[in-house]
N, C-alpha and C positions, 0 to 999 in steps of 0.2 A: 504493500500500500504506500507505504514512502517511496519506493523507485516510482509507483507512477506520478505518487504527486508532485515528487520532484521535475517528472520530466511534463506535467499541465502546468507547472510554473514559467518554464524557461521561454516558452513562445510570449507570453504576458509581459517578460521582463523586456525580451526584445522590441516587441510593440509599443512599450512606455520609451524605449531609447530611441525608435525611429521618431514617434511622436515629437520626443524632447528634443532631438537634434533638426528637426522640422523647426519645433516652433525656433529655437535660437537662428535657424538660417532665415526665417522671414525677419526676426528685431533686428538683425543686421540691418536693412532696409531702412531709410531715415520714414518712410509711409505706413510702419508697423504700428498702423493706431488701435485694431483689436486686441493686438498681444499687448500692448502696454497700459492699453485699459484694463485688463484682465491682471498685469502684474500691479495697475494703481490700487485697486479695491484690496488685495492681498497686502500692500505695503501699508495701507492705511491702517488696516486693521491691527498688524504685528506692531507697527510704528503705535497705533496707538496706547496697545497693551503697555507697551514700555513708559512712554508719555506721562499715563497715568500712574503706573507704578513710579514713576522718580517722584511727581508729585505728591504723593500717599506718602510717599517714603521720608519726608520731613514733615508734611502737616497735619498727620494724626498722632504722630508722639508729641509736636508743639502743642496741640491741641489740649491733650494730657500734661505737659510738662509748666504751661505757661500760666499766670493767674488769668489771663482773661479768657482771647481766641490764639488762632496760633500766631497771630505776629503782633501779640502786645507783650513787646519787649521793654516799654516805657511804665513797664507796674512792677520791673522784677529791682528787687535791692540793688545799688550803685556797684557793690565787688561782685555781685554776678553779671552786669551789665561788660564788668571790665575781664573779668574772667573769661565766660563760656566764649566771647573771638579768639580769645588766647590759646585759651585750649585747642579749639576747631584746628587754627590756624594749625599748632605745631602736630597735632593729630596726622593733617593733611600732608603736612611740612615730611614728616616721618617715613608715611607711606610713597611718598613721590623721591624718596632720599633712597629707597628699595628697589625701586624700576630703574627701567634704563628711560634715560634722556628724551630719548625717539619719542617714548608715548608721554612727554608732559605735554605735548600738543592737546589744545582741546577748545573747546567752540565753535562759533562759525568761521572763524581764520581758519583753525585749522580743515574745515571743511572746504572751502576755496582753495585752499592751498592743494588738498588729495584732489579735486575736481579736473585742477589746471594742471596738476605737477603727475599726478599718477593716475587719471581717468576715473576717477571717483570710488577708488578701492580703497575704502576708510578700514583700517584696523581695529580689531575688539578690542584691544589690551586698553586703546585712549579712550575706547567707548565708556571702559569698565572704570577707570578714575575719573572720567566724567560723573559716572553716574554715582560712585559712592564718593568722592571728594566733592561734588556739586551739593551731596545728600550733606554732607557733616559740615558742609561752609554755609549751612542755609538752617540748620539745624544750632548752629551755636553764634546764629549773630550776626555772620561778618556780612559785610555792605555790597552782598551782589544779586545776580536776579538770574530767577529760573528760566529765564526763555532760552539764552545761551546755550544751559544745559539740554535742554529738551529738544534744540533744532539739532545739535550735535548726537544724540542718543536718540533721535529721526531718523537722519542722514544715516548713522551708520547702521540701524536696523534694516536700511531696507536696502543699503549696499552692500551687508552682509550677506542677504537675502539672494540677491542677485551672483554674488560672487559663488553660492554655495550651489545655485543652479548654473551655472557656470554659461551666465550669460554673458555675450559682447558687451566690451564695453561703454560701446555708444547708447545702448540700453539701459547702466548702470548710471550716466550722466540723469539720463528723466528718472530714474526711478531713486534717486538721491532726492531729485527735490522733492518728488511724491512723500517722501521720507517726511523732508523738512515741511512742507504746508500739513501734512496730517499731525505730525507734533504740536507744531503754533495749534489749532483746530480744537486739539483736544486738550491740548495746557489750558487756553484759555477761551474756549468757546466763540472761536474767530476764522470760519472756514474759509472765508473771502480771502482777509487779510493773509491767511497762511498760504492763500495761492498767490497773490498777488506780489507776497515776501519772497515765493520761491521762485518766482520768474524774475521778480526785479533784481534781486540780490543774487540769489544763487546760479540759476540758467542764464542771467542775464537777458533773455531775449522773449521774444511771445509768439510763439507758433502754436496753430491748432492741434501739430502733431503731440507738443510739449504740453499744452494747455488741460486737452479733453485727461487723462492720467492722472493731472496732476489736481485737476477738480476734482473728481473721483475719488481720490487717495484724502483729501481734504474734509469731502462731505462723509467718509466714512469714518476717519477721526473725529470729528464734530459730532457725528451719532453715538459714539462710543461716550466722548465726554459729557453728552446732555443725559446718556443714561444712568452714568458715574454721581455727575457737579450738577445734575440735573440745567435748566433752562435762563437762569436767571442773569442781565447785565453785571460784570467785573464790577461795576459803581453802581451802586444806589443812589442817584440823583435827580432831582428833579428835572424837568424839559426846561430849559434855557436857550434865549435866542438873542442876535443880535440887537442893542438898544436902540439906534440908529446908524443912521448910515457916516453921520459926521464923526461915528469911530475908526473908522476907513484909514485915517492917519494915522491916529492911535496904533491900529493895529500894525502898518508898517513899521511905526516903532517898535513894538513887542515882536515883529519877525528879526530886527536887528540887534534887541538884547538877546533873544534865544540863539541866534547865528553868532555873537561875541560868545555865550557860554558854550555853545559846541566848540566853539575853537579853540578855547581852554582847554575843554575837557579831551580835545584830539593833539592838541599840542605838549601836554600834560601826560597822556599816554605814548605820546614819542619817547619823550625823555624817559619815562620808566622801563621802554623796554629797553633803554640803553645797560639798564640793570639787570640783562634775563640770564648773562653768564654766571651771575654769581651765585654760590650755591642755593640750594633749594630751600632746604630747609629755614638759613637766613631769611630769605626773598617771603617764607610764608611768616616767620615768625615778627617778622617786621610788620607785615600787613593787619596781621592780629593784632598787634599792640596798638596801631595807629589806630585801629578800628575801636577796638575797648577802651582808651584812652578816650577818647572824643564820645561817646557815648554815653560815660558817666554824665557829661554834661546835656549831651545831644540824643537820647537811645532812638529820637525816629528814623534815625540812620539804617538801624540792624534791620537784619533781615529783608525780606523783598518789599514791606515798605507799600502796600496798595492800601493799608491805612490810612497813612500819611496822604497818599494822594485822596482819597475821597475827603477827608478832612479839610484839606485844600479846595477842594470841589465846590464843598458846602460853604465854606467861607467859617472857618472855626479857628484858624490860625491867624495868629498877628503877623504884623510886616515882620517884626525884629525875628519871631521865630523861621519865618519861612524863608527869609534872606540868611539865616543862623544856617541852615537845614540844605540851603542851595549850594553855598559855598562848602560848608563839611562832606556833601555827599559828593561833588564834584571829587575834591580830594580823596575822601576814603574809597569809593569805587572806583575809580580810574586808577590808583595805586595799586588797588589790591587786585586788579583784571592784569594790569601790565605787567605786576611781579610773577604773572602764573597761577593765579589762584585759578581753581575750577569751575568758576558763576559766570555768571551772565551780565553783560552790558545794559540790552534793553529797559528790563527793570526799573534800574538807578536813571534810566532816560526818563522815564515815566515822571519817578519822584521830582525830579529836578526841573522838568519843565513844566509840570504841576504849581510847583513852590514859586517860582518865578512866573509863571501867571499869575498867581496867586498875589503875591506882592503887587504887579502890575496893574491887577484890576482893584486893589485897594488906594494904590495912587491916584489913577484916573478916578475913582469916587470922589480924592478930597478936591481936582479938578473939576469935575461935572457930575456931581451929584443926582439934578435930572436924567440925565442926558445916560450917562455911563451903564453900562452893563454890569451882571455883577460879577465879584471875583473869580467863582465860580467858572462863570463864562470864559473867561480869561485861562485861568488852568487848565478847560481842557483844549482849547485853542495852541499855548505855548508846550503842552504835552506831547503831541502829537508834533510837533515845530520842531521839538529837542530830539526825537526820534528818528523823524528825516532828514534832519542836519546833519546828526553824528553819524546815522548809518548810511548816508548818501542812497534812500527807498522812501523820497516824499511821499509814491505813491499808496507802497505798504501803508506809510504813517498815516496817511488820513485814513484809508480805511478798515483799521486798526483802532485808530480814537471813535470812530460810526459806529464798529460794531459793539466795543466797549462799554460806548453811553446811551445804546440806541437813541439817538438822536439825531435826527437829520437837519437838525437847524443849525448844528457847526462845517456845514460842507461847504458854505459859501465861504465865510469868513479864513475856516479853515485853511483851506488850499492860500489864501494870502499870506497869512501866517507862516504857511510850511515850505512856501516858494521861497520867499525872502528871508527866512533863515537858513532853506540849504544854499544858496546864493553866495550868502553872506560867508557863512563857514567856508565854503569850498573857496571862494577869492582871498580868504584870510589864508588859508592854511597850504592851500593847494594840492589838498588829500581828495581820493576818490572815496571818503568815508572810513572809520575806525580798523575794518575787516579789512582795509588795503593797505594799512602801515606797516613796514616792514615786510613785505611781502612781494615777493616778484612775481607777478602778474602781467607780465609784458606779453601785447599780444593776446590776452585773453579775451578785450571786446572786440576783437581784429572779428568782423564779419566771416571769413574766411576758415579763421580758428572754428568758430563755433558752425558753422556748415557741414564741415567735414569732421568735427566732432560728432555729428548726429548720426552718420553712418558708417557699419563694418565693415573693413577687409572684405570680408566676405563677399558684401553686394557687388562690388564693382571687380574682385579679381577673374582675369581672363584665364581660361582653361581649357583653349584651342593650341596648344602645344606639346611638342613629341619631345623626348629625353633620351640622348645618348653620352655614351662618356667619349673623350677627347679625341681618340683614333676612329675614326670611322671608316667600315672600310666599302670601294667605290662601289661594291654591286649592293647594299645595303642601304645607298642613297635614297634610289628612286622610295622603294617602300616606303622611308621615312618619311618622306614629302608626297605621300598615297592619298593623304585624307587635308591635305593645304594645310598644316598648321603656320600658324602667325609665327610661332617662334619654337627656337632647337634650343632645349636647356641642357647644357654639357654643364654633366655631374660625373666624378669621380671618386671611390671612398676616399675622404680623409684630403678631398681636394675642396679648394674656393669651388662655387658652382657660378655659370654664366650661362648668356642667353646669348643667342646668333638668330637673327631677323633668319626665317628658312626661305626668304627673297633671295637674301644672300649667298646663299649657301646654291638654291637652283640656278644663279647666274653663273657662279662660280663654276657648276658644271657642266653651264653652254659653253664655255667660254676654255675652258677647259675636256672638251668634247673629244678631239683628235690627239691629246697628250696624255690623257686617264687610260691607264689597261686595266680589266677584269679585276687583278689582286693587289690597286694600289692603296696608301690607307691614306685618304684624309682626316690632316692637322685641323679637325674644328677651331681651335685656337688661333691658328695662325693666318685662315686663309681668309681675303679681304672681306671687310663687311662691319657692320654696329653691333660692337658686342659688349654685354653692361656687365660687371658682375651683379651677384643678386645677394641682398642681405636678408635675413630669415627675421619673418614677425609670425607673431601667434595670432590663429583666429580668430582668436577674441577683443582685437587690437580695433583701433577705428583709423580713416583715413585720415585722421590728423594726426598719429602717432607715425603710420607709413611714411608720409611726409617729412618729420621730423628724422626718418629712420636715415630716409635718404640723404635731407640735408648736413646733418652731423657727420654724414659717411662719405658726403661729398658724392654717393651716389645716384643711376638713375632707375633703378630698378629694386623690387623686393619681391619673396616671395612668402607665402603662405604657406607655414609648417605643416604639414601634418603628422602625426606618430608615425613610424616608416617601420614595417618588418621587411625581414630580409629579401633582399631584391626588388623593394617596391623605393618608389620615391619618395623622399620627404615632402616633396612640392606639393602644393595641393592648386593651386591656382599663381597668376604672374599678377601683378600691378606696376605700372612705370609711372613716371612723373607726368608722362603727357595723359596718361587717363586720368591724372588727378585734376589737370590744369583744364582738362577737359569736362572732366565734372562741374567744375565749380564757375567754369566762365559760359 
């Protein structure tokens, strides 16, 4: 009974490997919109499981550990306010002092970074300190925000996902950010904004082939989250709308104090990464202390801080505390993000462009009392400002503040606001946003980049060519050139391989007609004609890796590996430079 069941397994197994190697040769294709529908809905959902688990994973022991809910850290005694950062910090400090180097990467840099540098093959190891050094920095205080962690433990759940089905990696680019909009989605009940974050930021670009996955991967996060955190707005606020129209001015003012404070807060995290060589454990312990220290005085700093912003909202803060609150948080998250801590940016964008709306709209009060809107109104205007400045994703930010407050009466004002502080930040600093400091990213908005990022090896390699090795001998010609191939790939074991135009090679034997006898051997190598070498890529490579392969090699040709048993070819198909040039023009 076991011999037979073993032998009704083995047709099954092969049927699921023709299927699976089916569907990977269509994602090759940059027009594979079924299959990557099909892998959105699946990344949504893993992406989400996780999403919610980081988030559970600090706000139900807060929940229990803190006197009120889980981020009222401004009721706990002044030594535990200056403690629990302290601790977290060198906690963190300890565990990252045990790894190697490579995975202190972590956020959305380092997700740009694998996207542009390595095809979006994100590593578990930085997944894994993301996720419990995110949990213990959020857990005991320190001044950073969950979205960081969450787009990053997105992104590589579902490049994981892709890598273990060992799909192309032009597939693994859309299904990275399906990753990142289903996390935003599910963190904070913002399906839109998480799409809109993973095109603008992540994919950089907006195609329908990118788009329809990654909506998908998004609304399936968002269903996950509303079944979890159930239905309800981030803020509890009232509907607030613009007072008149004679704040028009006003407000360009308020896009250019939030455009001055992102460019602090981007110029500020320059200088600290000038500090990332130095050891870790320092680099955390320093952050903690900074963060506990200023706390005793300040605690609406700790943790993620979406108190503090509704507080703000409602207009329950003084000027002196929320100008207190703007400048500390500037400082303690932007130090503790730059040193390597494992949080989040976003967040602390939240807080701070909250707080300085806040102030803003209490000024213009003691100006225009009629007239003025209330502070409220102001905070979530400059909130949303501080968001798109610093991450250079205006368009994320406004629809990130919408789905936030459900309110649609800051979309007017809004976009004024967010235009002319990322304006402002980007002429001041002359950064393409936070996520591009320090980072070589050359050529990654290159049109061109991203085109040929979208599709496989696979799709465009040509596979009308015959393979012999160097000697050829003359009555062996005709046959080889029987069926027209485009090209002769002379392979040798243990030799360089090339290509020979088989144009060449049949002129070669008109021309050569009355001088060839029956047993002479042709020098494929030597005899006149375009011959490239050929440099080997894996299948799972996209045409903008080919390209690269060539250009670093100075070559004009590559081919496509495949496993080779004995006496078969590794070739599996040819690609030259002019079918790339040819592609893309």
């Amino acid at each position: 009974m076991a011999h037979k069941d073993q032998h009704q397994t083995i047709p099954h197994r092969g049927w699921l490997k023709r299927e699976m190697d089916t569907f990977r040769a269509r994602l090759a294709h940059a027009d594979a919109l079924p299959q990557l529908a099909i892998l959105g809905c699946i990344s949504g959902f893993l992406t989400a499981l996780t999403a919610i688990a980081f988030r559970l994973s600090f706000e139900l022991p807060l929940e229990y550990l803190l006197p009120g809910d889980s981020e009222s850290f401004e009721q706990l005694p002044v030594e535990a306010r200056f403690l629990l950062p302290v601790i977290g910090a060198l906690i963190i400090g300890l565990i990252m002092h045990r790894i190697k180097a490579e995975h202190h990467s972590v956020g959305v840099g380092h997700v740009l970074e694998r996207m542009h540098h390595h095809q979006a093959q994100l590593p578990a190891a930085n997944g894994l300190l993301q996720f419990i050094g995110g949990a213990i920095a959020l857990l005991t205080g320190n001044s950073v925000g969950r979205e960081g962690p969450a787009v990053h433990l997105g992104a590589v759940s579902s490049s994981l996902l892709g890598q273990q089905l060992k799909l192309p990696n032009n597939s693994l680019r859309t299904l990275t950010a399906c990753g990142v909009a289903a996390a935003i989605a599910a963190s904070f009940n913002t399906p839109l904004a998480g799409v809109i974050f993973a095109m603008e930021a992540i994919l950089m670009e907006y195609t329908i082939t990118g788009f329809i996955p990654v909506i998908l991967s998004a609304v399936t996060g968002g269903v996950m989250s509303r079944i979890v955190f159930g239905n309800e707005p981030a803020f509890a606020i009232p509907l607030i709308e613009l007072g008149s129209l004679w704040e028009l001015p006003f407000l360009v003012l308020c896009g250019l104090v939030v455009g001055l404070a992102a460019s602090a807060m981007l110029l500020l995290y320059r200088h600290t990464r000038t500090f990332k060589e130095r050891p870790v454990l320092l680099r955390m312990l320093f952050a903690g202390l900074l963060c506990g220290t200023i706390a005793i005085v300040l605690p609406q700093i700790q943790g993620v801080g979406y108190d503090t912003v509704e507080q703000a909202m409602l207009g329950e803060l003084g000027l002196v505390l929320l100008a207190a609150i703007v400048i500390a948080k500037i400082l303690v998250s932007t130090v503790s993000v730059g040193l390597g801590m494992p949080g989040g940016i976003i967040g602390p964008n939240f807080v701070i462009g909250a707080c300085i709306g806040g102030c803003l709209g209490i000024i213009g009060g003691y100006f225009s009392p009629e007239q003025a809107s209330s502070s409220g109104f102001y905070a979530i205007l400059c909130m949303g400002a501080m968001m798109g400045a610093v991450l250079n994703a205006p368009l994320a930010a406004l629809i990130a503040v919408l789905e936030l407050t459900y309110n649609p009466n800051i979309l007017l004002p809004s976009m004024l606001v967010i235009v002319i502080a990322s304006m402002t930040s980007r002429m001041l600093t002359k950064q393409l946003g936070i996520f591009s400091l320090g980072r070589d990213l050359t050529g990654y908005y290159s049109p061109v980049f991203q085109m040929l990022s979208r599709s496989g090896v696979t799709s465009l390699m040509k596979q009308n060519f015959a393979h012999h090795s160097r000697y050829l001998p003359q009555q062996m010609a005709a046959p080889l050139l029987e069926n027209k191939p485009t090209w002769i790939v002379i392979e040798d074991a243990g030799e360089l391989k090339y290509i020979l135009r088989s144009a060449d090679l049949a002129l070669y034997l008109q021309e050569q007609l009355l001088e060839l006898a029956g047993d002479d051997i042709i020098d494929l190598r030597e005899i006149p004609g375009d011959r490239w070498q050929l440099f080997p890529i894996h299948a799972r490579a996209t045409l903008q890796e080919a390209l690269l392969t060539m250009q670093q090699n100075n070559g004009q040709a590559v081919f496509v590996s495949q496993p080779a048993a004995p006496l078969m070819s590794e070739v599996a198909g040819i690609i030259t430079k002019q079918d790339i040039d040819n592609y893309y023009q």
